[in-house]
N, C-alpha and C positions, 0 to 999 in steps of 0.2 A: 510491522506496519508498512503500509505501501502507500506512496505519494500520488494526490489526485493533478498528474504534470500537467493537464489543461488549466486547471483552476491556480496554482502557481503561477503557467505561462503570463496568465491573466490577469494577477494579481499585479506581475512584476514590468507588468507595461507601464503601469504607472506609479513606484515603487521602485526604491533603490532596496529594501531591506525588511524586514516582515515589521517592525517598530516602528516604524519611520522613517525618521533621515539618519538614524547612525546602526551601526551593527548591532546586536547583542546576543546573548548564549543562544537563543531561538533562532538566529541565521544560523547559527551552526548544528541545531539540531535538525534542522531542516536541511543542510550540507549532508550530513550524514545520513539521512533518510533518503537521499535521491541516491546515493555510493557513485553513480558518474555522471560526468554529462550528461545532460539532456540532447537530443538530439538538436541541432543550430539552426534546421529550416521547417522543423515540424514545432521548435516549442524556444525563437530566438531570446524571449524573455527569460526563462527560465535558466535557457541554455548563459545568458549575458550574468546572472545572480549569482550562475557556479562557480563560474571563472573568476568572477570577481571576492567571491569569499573565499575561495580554494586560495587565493592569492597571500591572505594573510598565515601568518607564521603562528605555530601553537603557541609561543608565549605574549603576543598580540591578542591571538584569540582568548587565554583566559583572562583579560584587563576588562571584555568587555559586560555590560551590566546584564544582571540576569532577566528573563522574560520569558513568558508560558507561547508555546508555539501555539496557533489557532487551531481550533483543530478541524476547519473546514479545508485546510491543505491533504488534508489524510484521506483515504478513500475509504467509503464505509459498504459493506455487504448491502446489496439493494434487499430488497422484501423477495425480490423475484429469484435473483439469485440463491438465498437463503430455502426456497418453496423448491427450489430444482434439486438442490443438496438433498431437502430432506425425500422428496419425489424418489430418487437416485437411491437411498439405502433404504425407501421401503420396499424398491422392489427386487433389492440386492438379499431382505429380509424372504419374500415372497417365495426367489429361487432356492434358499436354500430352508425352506419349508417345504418347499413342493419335491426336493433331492432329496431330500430325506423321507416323505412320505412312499417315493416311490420305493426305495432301497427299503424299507419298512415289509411295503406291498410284496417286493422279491421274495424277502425270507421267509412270509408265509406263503410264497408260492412253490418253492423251493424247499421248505422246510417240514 
């Protein structure tokens, strides 16, 4: 899963923590879905949310109460990118119909 860092950044402008005003299991699952820093002058909020939960100590972190991360923080495959993928292996399909039809065509030329 890959983190949508603008809509974070965004979030965390006004926002100490994905809950609310205290921590819970969801800051840190979302800790770990970013794995570093966020960059500090492309995404300061974000960047400001790592540092400060990276801050706490694992057995701080399991005190705090559990909570479903949202899942509008996640970045979801567009409709278009998904049409490009599939665009992409059908004509990955196409050349290796058309390779084959010709090596086909050789050995009854050859043959």
């Amino acid at each position: 899963m890959s983190v949508d860092l603008k809509k974070v950044n965004e979030y965390f402008a006004n926002q100490s923590f994905v809950d609310g005003s205290r921590p819970t299991q969801a800051d840190f699952e979302l800790l770990q879905l970013l794995r570093e820093a966020p960059d500090n002058f492309k995404f300061p909020n974000a960047a400001r949310f790592y540092r400060h939960l990276s801050s706490y100590a694992e057995h701080e972190r399991k005190r705090f109460p559990k909570a479903q991360l949202p899942k509008h923080f996640l970045l979801q495959a567009s409709a278009s990118q998904n049409e490009s993928k599939d665009k992409k292996t059908s004509h990955q399909v196409q050349q290796t119909v058309q390779h084959s039809n010709v090596s086909t065509d050789e050995r009854r030329v050859h043959g």
